[in-house]
Structure formats: structure tokens, C-alpha cells
C-alpha positions as CSV (number, residue, x, y, z in Angstrom):
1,X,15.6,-13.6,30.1
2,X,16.8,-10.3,30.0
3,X,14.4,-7.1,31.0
4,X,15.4,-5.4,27.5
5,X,15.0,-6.5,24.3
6,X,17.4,-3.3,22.8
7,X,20.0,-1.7,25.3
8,X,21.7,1.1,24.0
9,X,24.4,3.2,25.4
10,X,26.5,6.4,24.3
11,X,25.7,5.8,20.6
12,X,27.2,7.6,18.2
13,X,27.2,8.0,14.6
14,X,28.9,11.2,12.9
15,X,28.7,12.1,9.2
16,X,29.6,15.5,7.5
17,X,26.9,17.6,8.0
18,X,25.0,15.5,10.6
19,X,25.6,13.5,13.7
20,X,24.1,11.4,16.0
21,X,25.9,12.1,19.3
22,X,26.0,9.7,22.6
23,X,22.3,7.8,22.3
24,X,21.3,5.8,25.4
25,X,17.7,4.2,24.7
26,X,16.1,1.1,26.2
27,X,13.4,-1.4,24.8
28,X,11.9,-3.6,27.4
29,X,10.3,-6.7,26.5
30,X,6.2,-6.6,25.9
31,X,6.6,-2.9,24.7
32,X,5.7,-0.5,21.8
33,X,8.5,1.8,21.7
34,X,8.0,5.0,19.3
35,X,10.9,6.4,17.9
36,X,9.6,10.4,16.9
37,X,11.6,13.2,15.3
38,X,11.7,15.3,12.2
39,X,13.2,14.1,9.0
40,X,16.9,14.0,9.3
41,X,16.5,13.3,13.2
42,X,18.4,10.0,13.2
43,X,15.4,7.4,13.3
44,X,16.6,5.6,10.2
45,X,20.6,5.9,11.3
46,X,19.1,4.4,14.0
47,X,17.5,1.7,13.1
48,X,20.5,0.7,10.3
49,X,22.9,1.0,13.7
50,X,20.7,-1.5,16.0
51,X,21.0,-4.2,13.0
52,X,24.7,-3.1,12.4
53,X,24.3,-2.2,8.6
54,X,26.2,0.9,9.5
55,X,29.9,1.1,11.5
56,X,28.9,3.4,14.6
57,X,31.9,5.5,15.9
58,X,31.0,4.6,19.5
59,X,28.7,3.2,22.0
60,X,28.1,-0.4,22.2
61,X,24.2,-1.6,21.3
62,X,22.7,-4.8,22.8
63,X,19.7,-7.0,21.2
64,X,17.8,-9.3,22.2
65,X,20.6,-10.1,24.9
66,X,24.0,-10.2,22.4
67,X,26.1,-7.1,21.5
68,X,25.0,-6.7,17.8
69,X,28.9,-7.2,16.7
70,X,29.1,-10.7,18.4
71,X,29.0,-13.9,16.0
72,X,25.9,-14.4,17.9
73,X,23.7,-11.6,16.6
74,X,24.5,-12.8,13.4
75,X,22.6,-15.9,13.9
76,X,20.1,-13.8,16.5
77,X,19.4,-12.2,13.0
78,X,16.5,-14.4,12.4
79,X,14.5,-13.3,15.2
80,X,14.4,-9.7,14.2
81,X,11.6,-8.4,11.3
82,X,12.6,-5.1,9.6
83,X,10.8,-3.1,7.4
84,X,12.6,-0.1,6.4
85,X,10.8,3.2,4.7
86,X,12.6,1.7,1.8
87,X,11.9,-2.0,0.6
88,X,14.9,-3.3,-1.5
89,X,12.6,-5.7,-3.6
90,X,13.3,-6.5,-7.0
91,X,10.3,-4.9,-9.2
92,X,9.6,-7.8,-11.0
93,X,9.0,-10.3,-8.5
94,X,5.7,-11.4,-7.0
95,X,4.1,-12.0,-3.8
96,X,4.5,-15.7,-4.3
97,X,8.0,-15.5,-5.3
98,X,9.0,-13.3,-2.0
99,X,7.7,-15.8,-0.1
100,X,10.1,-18.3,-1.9
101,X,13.3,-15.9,-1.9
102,X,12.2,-15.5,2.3
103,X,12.2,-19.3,2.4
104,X,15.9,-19.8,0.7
105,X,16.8,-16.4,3.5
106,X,15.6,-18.0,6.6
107,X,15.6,-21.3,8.7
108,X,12.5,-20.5,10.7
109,X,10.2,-19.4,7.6
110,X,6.5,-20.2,7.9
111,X,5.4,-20.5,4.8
112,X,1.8,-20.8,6.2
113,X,1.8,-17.8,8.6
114,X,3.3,-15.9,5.2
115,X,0.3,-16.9,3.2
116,X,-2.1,-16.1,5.7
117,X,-1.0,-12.3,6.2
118,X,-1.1,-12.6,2.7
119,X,-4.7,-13.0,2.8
120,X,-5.2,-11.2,5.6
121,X,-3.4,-8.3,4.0
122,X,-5.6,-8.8,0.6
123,X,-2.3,-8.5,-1.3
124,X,-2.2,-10.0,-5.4
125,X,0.2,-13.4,-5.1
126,X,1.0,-12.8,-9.1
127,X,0.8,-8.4,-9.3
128,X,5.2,-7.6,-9.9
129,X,6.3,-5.3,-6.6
130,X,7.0,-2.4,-9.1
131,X,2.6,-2.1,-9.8
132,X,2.5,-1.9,-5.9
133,X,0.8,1.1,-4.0
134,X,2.9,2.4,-1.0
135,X,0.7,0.3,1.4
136,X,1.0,-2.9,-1.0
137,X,4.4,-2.5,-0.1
138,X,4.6,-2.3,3.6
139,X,2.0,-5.1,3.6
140,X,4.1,-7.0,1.7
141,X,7.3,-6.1,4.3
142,X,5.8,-6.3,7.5
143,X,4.1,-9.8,6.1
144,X,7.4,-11.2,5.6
145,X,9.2,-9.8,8.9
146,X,5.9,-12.0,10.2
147,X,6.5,-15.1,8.9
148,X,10.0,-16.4,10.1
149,X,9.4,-16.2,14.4
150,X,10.3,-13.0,15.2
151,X,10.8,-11.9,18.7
152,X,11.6,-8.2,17.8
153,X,10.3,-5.7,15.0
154,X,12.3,-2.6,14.1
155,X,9.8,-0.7,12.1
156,X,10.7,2.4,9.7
157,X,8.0,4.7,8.7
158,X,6.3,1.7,8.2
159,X,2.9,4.0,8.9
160,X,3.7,6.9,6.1
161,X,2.1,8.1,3.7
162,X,-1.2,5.3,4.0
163,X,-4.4,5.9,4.0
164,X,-5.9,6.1,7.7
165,X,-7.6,2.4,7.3
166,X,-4.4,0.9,6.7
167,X,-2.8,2.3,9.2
168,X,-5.4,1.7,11.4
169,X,-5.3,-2.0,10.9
170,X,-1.1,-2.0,10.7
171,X,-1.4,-0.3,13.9
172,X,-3.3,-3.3,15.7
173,X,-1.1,-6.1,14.2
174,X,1.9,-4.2,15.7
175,X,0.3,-4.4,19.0
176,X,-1.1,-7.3,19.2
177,X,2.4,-8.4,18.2
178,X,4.0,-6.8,21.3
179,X,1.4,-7.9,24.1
180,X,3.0,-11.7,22.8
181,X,5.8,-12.9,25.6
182,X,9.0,-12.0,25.0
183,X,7.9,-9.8,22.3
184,X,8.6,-5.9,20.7
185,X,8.4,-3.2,18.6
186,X,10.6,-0.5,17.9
187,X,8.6,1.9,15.4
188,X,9.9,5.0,14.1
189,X,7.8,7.6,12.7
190,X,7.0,11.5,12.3
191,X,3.2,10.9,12.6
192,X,2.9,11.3,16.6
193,X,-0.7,10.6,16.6
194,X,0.1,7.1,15.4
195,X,2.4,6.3,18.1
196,X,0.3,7.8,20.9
197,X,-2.2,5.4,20.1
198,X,0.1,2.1,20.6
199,X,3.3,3.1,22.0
200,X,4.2,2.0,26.0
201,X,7.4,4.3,25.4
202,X,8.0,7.6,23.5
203,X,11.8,8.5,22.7
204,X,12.5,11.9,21.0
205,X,15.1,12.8,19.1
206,X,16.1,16.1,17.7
207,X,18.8,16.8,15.4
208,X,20.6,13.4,16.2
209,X,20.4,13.9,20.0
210,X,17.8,12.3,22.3
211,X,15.7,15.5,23.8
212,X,13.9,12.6,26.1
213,X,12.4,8.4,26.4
214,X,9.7,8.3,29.2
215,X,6.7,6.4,29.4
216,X,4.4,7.8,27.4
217,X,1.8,7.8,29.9
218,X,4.2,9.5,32.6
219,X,4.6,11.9,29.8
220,X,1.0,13.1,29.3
221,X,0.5,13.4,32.9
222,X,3.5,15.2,33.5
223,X,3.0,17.7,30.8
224,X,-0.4,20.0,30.1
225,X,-1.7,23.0,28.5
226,X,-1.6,26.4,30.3
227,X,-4.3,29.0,29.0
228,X,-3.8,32.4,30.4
229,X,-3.0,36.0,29.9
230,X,0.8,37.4,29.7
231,X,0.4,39.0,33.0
232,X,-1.0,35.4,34.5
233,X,1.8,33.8,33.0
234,X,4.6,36.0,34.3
235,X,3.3,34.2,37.7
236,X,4.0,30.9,36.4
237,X,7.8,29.2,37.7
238,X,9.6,30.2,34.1
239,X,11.4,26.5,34.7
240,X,8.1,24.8,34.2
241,X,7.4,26.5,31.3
242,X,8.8,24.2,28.3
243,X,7.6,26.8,25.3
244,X,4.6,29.1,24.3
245,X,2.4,30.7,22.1
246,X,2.0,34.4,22.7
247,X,-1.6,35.2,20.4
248,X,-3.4,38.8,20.4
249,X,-5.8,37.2,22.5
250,X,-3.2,35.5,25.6
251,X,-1.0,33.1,25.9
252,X,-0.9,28.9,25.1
253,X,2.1,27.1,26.8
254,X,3.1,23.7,27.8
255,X,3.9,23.5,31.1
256,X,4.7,20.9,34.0
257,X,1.1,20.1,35.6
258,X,2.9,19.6,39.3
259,X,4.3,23.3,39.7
260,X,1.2,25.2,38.1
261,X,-1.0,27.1,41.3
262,X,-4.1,25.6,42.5
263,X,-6.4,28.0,40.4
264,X,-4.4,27.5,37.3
265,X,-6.5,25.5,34.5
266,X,-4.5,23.3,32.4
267,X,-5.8,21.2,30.0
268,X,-4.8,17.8,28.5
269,X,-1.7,17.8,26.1
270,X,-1.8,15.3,23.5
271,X,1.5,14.1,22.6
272,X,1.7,15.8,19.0
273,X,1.8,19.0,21.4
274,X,4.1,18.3,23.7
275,X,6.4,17.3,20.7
276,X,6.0,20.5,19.0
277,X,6.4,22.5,21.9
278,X,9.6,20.8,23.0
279,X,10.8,20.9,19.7
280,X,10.4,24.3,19.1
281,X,12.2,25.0,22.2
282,X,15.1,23.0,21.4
283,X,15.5,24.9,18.6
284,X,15.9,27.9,20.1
């Protein structure tokens, strides 16, 4: 089997006012990767590229081991769950008649795993979709992308805008979903927090170009917090310096823990900063 569940290289997608310009990104197998960026980043032109919804203007993208304009991929199809931030569901159906449209849509639908995440999920069989909170209706989604032997989830937004207990729980399922063999996740999303908790990888995009995709855990060693005055920091290599705060009362930057002097005190960046910082610094 291959390493990768999702290879992607020189990607591109280019629209009128917005493009997203030579993406290289990969997804091994067993992974959580988090897919992070401001709205109008790329994420969802992302996703819609990997499943071939949208005609990219270059690059070529692998899944699960078949370029995703092969006749293959159209059969692989059924061992990729998507939720997308938008679920096209007709309003007046049910959770019970989903779960019959899904078993018409695909060969491998387990009608029993569907009705137990329906359970699980403590989602109304007979409520119509349109009477559905916003977390009803990623239940409802990620239930089905469940239910029909997945191997890979592409995941969009599928965390925004719920309450903290449902994400909490959504969270797990997507991980204990991973840690499965020959298993993954690709989740987008703007809430970092969320993806620091779960994600094995963290790829960044800004503006519809990829600022990074490291380990997450390589990141938050690599990056810290510098406290300090403006004369202290004018000590500080300027290349290890990836953006600051200049207060009344000092300075806050994020720097590169491995140049900062012995009697420098940095402190733990969470990922949510080293976001920001980097993001505010690609804006520049």
C-alpha cells in the first residue's frame, strides 16, 4: 500500500479575483491532517479539487493510490466520506429516508453502522432536514460518510459554528477513525484550537498559497514565544524572528526556539499563535 493516502503536486486553481497557485500537500495513511486558513484561503477549492468536482488548471492530485481523473477514482469514490460546510440535502427528507437515498448511492452501505451513529449521534429518524440545528446536520453528514467503508474523510468545516460538546465528541470519532489501518482525515477548518487537539499534520494556507505543512508537533517545538524589551530584541537574529507585538510595556514575538541565546526565556506557542503570527507576516 502506498505511504499517502492524498499526494498532491503543483496544484492550481485560478478564478477572477482569487487563485490558488502551485499546491504540493501530502496525507499519509493513519493521519489527521488540518487544513487552516482564513475564509477565502482555498480549503473548500481544495477539498472540491481532491474529489474532482472542480476542473484544476494544473497539477495532478493522487487518492488513495489513483490520479483522481482515472476511471479508477470513479469507482475509488466509495471509499471517500465527505462532508462539506454545505450539505446538499433536500429539506424535506428524514433521517430514515437518507439512510435509504445512501443505500440506492452506494454498494458498500451499512445500513447497521448508519443506524447506530444514528443513535449514537441522538439524531430524530422522522424530524425533515430543513428543522435541523447546524450540528443535526453535520451529525447527520459525517453519519452517512460513516456508514459505506470509508478509508478516507475529507472534512469541511465540519467543526463550525457547534457548541464545544459537540465538537468535542466530533473531534474523537474523527480520531478514533484515523488511528484505524489504512485510515485518514483531511479536516479543514478556521478554528486552530480544534485541529491542535487531533491533527498529526498542520498545512497552512494563505490567500490560495501554502505558507507551510509540518508535523504539528515539529511545529510547536520549533516555534516559541519571545518576551522581552525592544533593546533585548534588537539582539535577537532578525531571521528567526517570524512577527511581533511591540506593547508600551516590551515586546511579544514568535520566534525559532534553536537561534534564541541561552538566557533568552521563551515560552510555549500554541498553534493559534504561531498561525496568527505567521499570518500577519505574510501579509505584510
Amino acid at each position: 500500500m502506498d505511504t499517502n493516502a492524498i499526494e498532491i503536486r503543483g496544484l492550481t486553481k485560478r478564478y477572477k479575483d482569487f487563485a490558488l497557485e502551485g499546491l504540493d500537500l501530502d496525507l499519509p495513511y493513519g493521519c489527521v491532517l488540518g487544513l487552516v486558513g482564513e475564509n477565502g484561503a482555498g480549503k473548500s477549492t481544495t477539498i472540491r479539487l481532491i474529489m474532482d468536482a472542480l476542473e484544476r488548471d494544473g497539477g495532478t492530485v493522487t487518492v488513495l493510490g489513483s490520479d483522481n481523473r482515472s476511471r479508477e477514482f470513479l469507482d475509488l469514490k466509495e471509499d471517500i466520506g465527505v462532508v462539506l460546510d454545505e450539505t446538499f440535502v433536500p429539506e424535506v427528507i428524514n433521517a430514515k429516508q437518507m439512510g435509504k437515498i445512501m443505500a440506492g448511492t452506494y454498494k458498500n452501505w451499512d445500513q447497521a453502522a448508519y443506524d447506530g451513529w444514528i443513535r449514537r449521534f441522538e439524531l430524530p429518524l422522522d424530524k425533515k432536514f430543513k428543522d435541523y440545528s447546524r450540528g443535526m446536520t453535520m451529525k447527520l453528514g459525517i453519519a452517512a460518510a460513516l456508514s459505506h467503508g470509508a478509508k478516507l474523510l475529507l472534512l469541511d468545516e465540519a467543526t463550525g459554528g457547534l457548541d464545544p460538546m459537540v465538537r468535542e465528541e466530533l473531534l474523537e470519532v474523527f480520531a478514533d477513525f484515523a488511528a484505524q489501518d489504512g485510515h485518514a482525515v483531511l479536516l479543514s477548518s478556521h478554528i486552530v484550537s480544534d485541529l491542535e487537539r487531533i491533527c498529526d499534520y498542520i498545512a497552512f494556507l494563505h490567500r490560495g498559497r501554502l505558507v507551510l505543512c509540518e508535523e504539528k508537533d515539529v511545529l510547536l517545538d520549533t516555534f516559541g514565544i519571545l518576551k522581552c524589551s525592544r533593546e533585548q530584541l534588537k539582539n535577537i537574529p532578525q531571521e528567526a524572528v517570524h512577527g511581533k507585538r511591540i506593547g508600551n510595556y516590551g515586546v511579544e514575538a514568535l520566534v525559532e526556539r534553536a537561534c534564541m541565546p541561552r538566557d533568552a526565556v521563551v515560552d510555549r506557542a500554541s498553534l493559534e499563535d504561531i498561525i496568527l503570527y505567521l499570518s500577519k507576516e505574510e501579509t505584510k
